[in-house]
N, C-alpha and C positions, 0 to 999 in steps of 0.2 A: 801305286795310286796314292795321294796325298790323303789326310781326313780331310771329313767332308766337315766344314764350317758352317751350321745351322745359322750364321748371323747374314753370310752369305747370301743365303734361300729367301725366295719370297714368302709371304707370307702364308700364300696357302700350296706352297711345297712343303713348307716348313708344317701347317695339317694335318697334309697327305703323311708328312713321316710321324707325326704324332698319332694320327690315326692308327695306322700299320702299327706301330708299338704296342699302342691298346689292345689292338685284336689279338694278338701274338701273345700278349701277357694273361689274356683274358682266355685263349686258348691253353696255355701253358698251363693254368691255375687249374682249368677244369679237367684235366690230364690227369694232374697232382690229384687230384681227388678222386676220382675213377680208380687209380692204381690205388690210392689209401683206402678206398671205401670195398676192393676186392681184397687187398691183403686182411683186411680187418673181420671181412666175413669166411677168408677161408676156411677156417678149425669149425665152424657154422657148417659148411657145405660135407663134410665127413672127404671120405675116398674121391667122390666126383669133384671136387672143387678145381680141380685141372682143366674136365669139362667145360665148368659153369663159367670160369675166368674166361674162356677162348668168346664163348657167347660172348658175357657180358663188351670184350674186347672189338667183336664183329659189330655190334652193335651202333658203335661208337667211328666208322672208320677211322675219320678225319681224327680223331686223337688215340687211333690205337699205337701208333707207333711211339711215339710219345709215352703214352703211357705204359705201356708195356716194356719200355725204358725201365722209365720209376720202380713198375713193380719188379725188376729183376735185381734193380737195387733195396728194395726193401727185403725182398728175400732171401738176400747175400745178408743182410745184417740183422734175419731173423735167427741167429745162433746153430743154425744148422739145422732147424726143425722143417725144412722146407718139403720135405721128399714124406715126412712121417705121416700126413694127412692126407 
């Protein structure tokens, strides 16, 4: 399939795909923060913090996957301390 040439598009296809962007990013961003804001309080939560992440994760569907992305990459590059808490 060739790119898609926004000059192309009507105006309010052209919108539609800017719209779509926004929400995705705007999704994307609140993800990034969810995962920052449980890595950040794990050492906070003692032992249960494994618990408390899956909640805070259910909570959230529509970006748990996503986030729970992030936080696996945050806790590969916590130095190995991931398991100690």
């Amino acid at each position: 399939m060739p790119g898609l040439n926004l000059a192309t598009l009507s105006p309010a296809e052209r919108d539609a795909i800017s719209a779509k962007r926004s929400e995705c990013l705007e999704r994307y961003r609140q993800a990034l923060e969810l995962a920052c804001q449980i890595h950040a309080q794990r050492r906070d939560k003692g032992k249960g913090w494994r618990m408390w992440a899956e909640r805070e994760l259910a909570v959230r569907p529509e970006l748990e996957q996503e986030a729970r992305k992030k936080l696996n990459r945050l806790m590969k590059g916590a130095g190995g301390d991931g398991d100690r808490n």
